[in-house]
N, C-alpha and C positions, 0 to 999 in steps of 0.2 A: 764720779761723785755720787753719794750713798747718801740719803736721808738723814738727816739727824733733826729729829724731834725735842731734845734739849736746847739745843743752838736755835730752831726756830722760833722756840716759844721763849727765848730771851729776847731774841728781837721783836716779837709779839710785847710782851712784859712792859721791856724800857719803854718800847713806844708807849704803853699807854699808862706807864708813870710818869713820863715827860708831857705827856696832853693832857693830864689833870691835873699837873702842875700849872699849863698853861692856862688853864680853865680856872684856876685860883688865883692865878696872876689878871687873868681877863674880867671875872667878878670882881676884884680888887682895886679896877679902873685904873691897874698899870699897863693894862695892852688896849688901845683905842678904837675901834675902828669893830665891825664884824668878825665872830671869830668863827672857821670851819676845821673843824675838829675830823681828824678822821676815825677816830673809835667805833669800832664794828669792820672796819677795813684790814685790821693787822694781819690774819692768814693770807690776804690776798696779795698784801703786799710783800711777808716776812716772803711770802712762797715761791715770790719772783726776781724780787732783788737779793736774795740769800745766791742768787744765781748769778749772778751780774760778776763778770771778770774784769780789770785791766784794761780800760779802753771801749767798753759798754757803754752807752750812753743813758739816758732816762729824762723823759720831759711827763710834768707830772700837773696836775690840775693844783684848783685852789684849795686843796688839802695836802701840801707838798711837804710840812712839816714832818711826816711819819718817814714818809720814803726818802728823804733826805737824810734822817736819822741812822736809818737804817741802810744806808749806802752809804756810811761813815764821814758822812759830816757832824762835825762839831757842836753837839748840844748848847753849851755855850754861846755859840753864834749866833745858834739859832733864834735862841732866846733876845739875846742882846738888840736882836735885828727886828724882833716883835715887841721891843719895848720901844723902838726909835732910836736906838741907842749908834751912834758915828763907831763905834768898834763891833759895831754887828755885822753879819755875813754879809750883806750890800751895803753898808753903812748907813743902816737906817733908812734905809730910801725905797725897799721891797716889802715890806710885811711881810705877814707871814703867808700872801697869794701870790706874792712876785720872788722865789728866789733862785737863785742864780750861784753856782760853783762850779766854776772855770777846771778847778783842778779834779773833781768829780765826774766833768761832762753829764752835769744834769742841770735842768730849768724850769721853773714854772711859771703858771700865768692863771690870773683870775678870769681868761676871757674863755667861754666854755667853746671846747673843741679842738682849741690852739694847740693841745701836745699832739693831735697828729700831724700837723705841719709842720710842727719842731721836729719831731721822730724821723719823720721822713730826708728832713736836713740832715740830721744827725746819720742816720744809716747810709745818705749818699756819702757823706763825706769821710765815711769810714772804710768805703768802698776803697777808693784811694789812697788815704792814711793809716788804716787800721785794719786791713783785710782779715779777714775772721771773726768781728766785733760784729754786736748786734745794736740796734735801740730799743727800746721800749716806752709806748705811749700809754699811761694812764689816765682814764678820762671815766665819768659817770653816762646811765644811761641818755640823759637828758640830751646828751653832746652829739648822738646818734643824729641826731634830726638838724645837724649842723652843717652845710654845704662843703665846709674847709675840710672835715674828717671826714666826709665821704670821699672828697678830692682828694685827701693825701691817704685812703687806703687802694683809691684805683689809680692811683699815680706810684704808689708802691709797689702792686702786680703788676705793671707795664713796665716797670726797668727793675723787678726781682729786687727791691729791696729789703735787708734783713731787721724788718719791722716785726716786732712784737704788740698789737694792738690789747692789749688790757681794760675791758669794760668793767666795773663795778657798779654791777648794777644794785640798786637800793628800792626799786619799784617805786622810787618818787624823785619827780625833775621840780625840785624847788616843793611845789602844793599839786603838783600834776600827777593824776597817775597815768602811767604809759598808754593805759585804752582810752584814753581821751587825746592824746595827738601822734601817737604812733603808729602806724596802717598795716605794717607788716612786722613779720618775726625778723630777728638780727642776722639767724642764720641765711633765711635767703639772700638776705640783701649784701654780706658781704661777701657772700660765696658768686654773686652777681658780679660784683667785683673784681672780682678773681683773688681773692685771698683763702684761704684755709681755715674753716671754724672749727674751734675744741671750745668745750663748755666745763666748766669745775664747781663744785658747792664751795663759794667763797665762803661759807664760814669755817671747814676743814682744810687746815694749813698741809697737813699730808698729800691729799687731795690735787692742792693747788702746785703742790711741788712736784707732785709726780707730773701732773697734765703741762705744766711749764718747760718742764724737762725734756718733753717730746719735742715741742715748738720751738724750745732753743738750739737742740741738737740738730731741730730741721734749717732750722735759717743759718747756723754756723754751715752747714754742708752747702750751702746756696740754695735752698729751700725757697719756696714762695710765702710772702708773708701769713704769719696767722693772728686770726682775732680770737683773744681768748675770752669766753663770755663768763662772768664770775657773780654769781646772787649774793647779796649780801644785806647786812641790815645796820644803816644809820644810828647808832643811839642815841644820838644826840638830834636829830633831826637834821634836813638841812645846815642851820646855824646853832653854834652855842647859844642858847636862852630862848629858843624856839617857845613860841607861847605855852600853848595845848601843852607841852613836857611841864614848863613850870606851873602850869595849874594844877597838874596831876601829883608832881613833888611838894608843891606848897599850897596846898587848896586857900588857907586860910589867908595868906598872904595875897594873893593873886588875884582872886574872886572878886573883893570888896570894890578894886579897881575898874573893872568890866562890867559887874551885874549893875551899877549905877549907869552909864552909860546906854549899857542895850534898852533898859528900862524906861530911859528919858527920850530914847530912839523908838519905841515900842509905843508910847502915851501923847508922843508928838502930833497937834494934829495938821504940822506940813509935814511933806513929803509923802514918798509910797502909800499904797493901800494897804489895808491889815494882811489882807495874803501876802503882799509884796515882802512884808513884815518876819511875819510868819516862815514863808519860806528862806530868809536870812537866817533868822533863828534856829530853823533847821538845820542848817548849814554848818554853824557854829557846834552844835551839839552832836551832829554824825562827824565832825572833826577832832572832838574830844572822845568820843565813843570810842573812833578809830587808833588813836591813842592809848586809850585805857585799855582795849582789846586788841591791839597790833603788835607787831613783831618786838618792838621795839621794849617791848616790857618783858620779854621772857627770855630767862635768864638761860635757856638752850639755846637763844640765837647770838649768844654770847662767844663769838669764837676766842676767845683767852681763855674761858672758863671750862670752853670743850679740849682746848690744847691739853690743858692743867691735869682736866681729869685720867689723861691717859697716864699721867706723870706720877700720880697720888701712888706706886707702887714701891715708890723709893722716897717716903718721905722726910730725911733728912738730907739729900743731896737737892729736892726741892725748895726746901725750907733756905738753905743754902743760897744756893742759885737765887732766889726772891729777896733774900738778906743784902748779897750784889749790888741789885740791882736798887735796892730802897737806899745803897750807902752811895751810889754813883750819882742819886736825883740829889738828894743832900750834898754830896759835893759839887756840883753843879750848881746849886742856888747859894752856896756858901762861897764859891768865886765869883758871880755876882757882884756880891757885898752889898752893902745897904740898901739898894735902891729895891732889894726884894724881899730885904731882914731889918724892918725897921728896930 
């Protein structure tokens, strides 16, 4: 198997015209509930389920929507199953953190850590049904610091199972950044383990596909498992409608809401002292700073944008290709039917 750079960045593409469809469906209060988006994820994902054979398995966090996509599940489904919908891929009963395709051998879960206990199932059980087949566990850094994923990556090198562990890391667990509860580097800790560390710049889908390719071909030969460590950048932040993003998109909309509040919190004369005050304040404003000056605004840490650019040499088979792909979201929301075309 050879690189292909076109095929990657289609499945880069659809994913993240199918989540911004979501994301208009979710501002539109047809999808209920929290939504986590995976955009800024699509190289790390295109670069490892573009890999994925026949009998593979994949257990995915609570941004399962992309990689279920792109391991050829049903858009439609997917959709249907995020609006509540009894003809959606769990009939309604998973959202878009719980989903589940039997005939895909993939799962997710919103409880942070859970795919590498799933993975670890999944690759035993492939041991004996499926010899040659791997799993793969995708999870964020946050999950690191989770007792169940460290258990199921040293419970993986004690019986050689053919785990793929997949960190995407975004250098935030929720509002945490990692130097405040993380103590060690990744590499030691799962090489402590006994697993195999490779590292990739999740934002170059090339990149990811190469360094994948090594760890697959190792665990197909019976290799000891590997944790592939991938940096990448959230644009969305943790959740769609992340505050600190819509301040920065809608100043004037967002503002009036807040600044009354901190003000009446500020003049109040119960509670904290004016430092106590003060230092809240603080807080608030290096969290917008960090926003307005973070990764997450600059359109280099855009891995679609970086795929694209390689592409810009042929542009009418790009043009093309993006045409595709704009006419499959359109029919996808036009079988639907009304509940998303009023």
């Amino acid at each position: 198997m050879s690189i292909d750079l076109w095929s990657l960045y289609a499945l880069m593409l659809t994913s993240r015209r199918f989540e911004q469809t979501v994301a208009e469906l979710w501002r539109a209060g047809l999808i209920s509930g929290e939504m986590h988006l995976g955009t800024g994820e699509e190289a790390i994902l295109a670069g490892v389920v573009s890999q994925l054979q026949e009998g593979d398995a994949m257990a995915v966090d609570h941004r399962g929507s992309a990689a279920f996509l792109m391991r050829g599940v049903d858009p439609v489904l997917l959709l249907r199953e995020m609006l509540g919908r009894e003809d959606g891929l769990c009939a309604g009963q998973g959202g878009h953190m719980h989903l589940f395709s039997r005939q895909h051998l993939a799962a997710s879960s919103g409880i942070v850590g859970s795919s590498g206990p799933a993975a670890a199932g999944f690759a035993l059980a492939a041991r004996f049904l499926r010899p040659g087949s791997i799993a793969v566990a995708f999870f964020g850094e946050g999950a690191m610091n989770q007792g169940m994923l460290m258990e199921s990556i040293n419970l993986a090198s004690v019986w050689n199972l053919p785990v793929l562990f997949v960190c995407k890391d975004d250098g935030w667990a929720i509002t945490t950044r990692p130097g405040a509860s993380t103590g060690d580097a990744f590499a030691s800790r799962v090489r402590g383990l006994g697993a195999d560390y490779l590292a990739a710049d999740g934002l170059e889908v090339e990149q990811v596909w190469q360094t994948a390719r090594t760890a697959i071909e190792q665990l197909r030969a019976g290799g000891r498992p590997v944790f592939l460590h991938t940096p990448c950048v959230h644009l969305e932040g943790h959740f769609l409608g992340l505050l600190t993003i819509r301040i920065l998109r809608n100043p004037l909309k967002e503002l009036p809401g807040i600044l009354g509040p901190l003000l009446r919190a500020m003049l109040s004369p119960a509670g904290g002292s004016l430092r106590q005050r003060l230092a809240g304040l603080r807080q608030v404003n290096a969290a917008l700073l960090d926003t307005l000056a973070g990764q997450r605004q600059a359109h280099a840490n855009d891995p679609l944008a970086r795929a694209r650019t390689a592409l810009l040499a042929e542009p009418v088979r790009l043009a093309e290709l993006e045409a595709q792909v704009a006419e499959q979201i359109a029919g996808m929301l036009a079988e639907l039917g009304s509940e998303v075309n009023p």
